[in-house]
N, C-alpha and C positions, 0 to 999 in steps of 0.2 A: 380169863378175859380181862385186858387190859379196862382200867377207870374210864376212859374217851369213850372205847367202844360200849361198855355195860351205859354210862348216859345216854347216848346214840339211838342206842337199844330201847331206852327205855322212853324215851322224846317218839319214838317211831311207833310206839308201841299207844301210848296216849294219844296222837293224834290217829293211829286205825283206830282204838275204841271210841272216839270223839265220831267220826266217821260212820261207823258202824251203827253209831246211835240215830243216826240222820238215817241209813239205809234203810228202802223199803218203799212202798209206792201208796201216794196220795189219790182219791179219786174225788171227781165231781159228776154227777148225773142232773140231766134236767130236764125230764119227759115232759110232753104236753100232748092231749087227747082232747081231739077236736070234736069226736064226735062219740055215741056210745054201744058200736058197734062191735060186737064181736063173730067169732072161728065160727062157723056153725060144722054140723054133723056133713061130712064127703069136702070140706072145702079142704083148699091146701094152700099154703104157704111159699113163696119162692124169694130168695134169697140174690140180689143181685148188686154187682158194684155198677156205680155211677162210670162210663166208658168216657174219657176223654188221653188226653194228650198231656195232661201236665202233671207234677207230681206228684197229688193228691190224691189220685186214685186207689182207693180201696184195693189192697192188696187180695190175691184169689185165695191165701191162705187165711186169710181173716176172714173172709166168705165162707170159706170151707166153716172153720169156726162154730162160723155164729148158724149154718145151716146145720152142721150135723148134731150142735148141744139142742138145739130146740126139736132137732127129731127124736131128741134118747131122753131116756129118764123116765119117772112114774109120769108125767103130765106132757107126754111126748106129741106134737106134732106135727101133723102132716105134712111136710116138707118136699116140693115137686124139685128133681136134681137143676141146680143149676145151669148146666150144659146141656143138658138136655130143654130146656127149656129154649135155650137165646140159638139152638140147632132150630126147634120149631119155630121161631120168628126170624129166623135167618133171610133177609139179612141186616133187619133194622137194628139189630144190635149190636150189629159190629162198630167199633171205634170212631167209624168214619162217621155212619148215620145215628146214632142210640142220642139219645135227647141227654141235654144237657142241663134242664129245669124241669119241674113238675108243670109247667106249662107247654113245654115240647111234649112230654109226657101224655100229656091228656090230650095234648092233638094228637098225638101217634094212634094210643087208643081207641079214638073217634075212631078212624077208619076203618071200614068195613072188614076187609080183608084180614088185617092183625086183628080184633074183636076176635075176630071167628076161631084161629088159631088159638088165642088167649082160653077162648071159652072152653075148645076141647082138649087143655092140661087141666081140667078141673083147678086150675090157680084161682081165688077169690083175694088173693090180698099177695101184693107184691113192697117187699123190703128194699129199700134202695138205700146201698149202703156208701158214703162217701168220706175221705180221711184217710191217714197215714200213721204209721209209727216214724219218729223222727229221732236221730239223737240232737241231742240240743244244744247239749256243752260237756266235757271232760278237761281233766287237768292231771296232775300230779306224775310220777314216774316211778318205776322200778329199773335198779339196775343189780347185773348177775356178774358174779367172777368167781375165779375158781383159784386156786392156792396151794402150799404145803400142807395146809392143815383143811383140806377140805371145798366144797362148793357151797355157792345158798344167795340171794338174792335181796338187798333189802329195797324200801320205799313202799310206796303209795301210790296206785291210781283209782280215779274214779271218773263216772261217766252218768248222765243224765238221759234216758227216754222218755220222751212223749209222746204215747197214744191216745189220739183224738178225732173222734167217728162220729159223723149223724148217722141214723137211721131215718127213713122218713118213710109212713106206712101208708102204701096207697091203696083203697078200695075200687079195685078192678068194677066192681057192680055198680055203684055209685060214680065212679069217674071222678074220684076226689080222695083229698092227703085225707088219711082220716086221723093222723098227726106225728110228731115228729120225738125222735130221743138224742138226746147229746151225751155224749159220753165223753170226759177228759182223764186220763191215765198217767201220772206223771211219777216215773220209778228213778230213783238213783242206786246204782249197782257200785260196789267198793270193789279192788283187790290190795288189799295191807301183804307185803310181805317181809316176814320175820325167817329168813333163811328160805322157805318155799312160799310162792305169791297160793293164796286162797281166795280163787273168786267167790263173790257172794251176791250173786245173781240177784236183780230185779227185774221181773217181767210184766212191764205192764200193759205191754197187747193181752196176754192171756188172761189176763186180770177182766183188761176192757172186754171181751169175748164174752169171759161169763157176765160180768154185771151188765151185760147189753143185752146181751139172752135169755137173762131175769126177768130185766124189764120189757121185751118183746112180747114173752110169754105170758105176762101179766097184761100188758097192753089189749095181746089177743082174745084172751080169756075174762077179761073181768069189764064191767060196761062202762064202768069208768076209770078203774085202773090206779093203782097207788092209794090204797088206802080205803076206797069203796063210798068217796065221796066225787062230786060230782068236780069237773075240772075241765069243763067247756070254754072257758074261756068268752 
């Protein structure tokens, strides 16, 4: 290996370790619990994203997510299927009509007709989930060629996501938020490549899924939630 290239080499190689040491994902949570209700025995849970038109919309697979970790596990539950739920209030929550604040919200539910529906999914607390995964910024490149002596690729890239979701918990019985979780996710993923690129993946939806499914389950279960002091606000 000629002098140019072993420097090269090893400049490329310092800045993936440099790199590397930044990879990985930052999180922020900031629940609030308005009031000190919890799950009771036959209630259930339903998982829904906020319906609109712009790009913010809670993706279905993040849905999926956060409904199937709160149905599994030792402290698992009740979880009514999302489709099959917005099939039985069909058609207010389709795109066109599904409220687009906890104030459309609560009027929707006023009304007779969806009450009734609402009432017989055994649903007592409905998740309205709103936010995106975004990438946010990347840089850097990788370039590949091939030779007498072989093939292999050097440089650097890297790439930033931001997953960032409310949940907002509303008490179907009460007719009221009975309060809300924020979740911020911010991963940066490297690929260094020293003859083959190695991605090294950051995921920070999946990250936000479970810390928001933590804090659900907590939220549902415990009267005040986070810590067993009181946070009324």
């Amino acid at each position: 290996m000629s002098h140019s290239r072993l420097i090269r080499n090893s400049v490329l190689a310092f800045g993936a370790l440099a790199f590397l040491n930044a990879c990985g994902v930052t999180a922020r949570m900031e629940p609030y619990k308005q009031t000190d209700v919890v799950i009771g025995e036959g209630d259930q849970v339903v998982v829904l994203a906020r319906k609109h038109h712009a790009t913010h919309e809670a993706e279905a697979g993040f849905v999926n997510c956060v409904s199937d970790a709160l149905a599994s596990g030792r402290d698992a539950i009740d979880v009514h299927p999302t489709r099959e739920f917005e099939d039985m209030l069909y058609p207010w929550f389709e795109p066109s009509m599904a409220p687009l604040s906890t104030e459309e919200l609560s009027e929707l539910l006023e009304k007779p007709a969806v009450m009734d529906r609402v009432r017989g999914t055994g649903v007592r607390f409905l998740v309205w989930l709103d936010g995106s995964t975004e990438r946010t910024s990347s840089g850097g490149g990788i370039s590949c060629a091939a030779g007498v002596g072989g093939a292999g690729c050097m440089g650097l890239a890297w790439w930033e996501d931001d997953a960032r979701y409310d949940a907002t918990v509303w008490d179907i019985e009460q007719l009221e938020s009975a309060g809300t979780i924020y979740a911020d996710f911010h991963g940066r993923s490297v690929m260094p490549a020293l003859i083959i690129p190695i991605p090294l993946i950051a995921r920070p939806q999946a990250q936000a899924c479970r810390g928001l499914t933590d804090q659900l389950r907590e939220f549902l279960t415990s009267p005040y939630g986070y810590g067993g002091g009181p946070d009324l606000g």
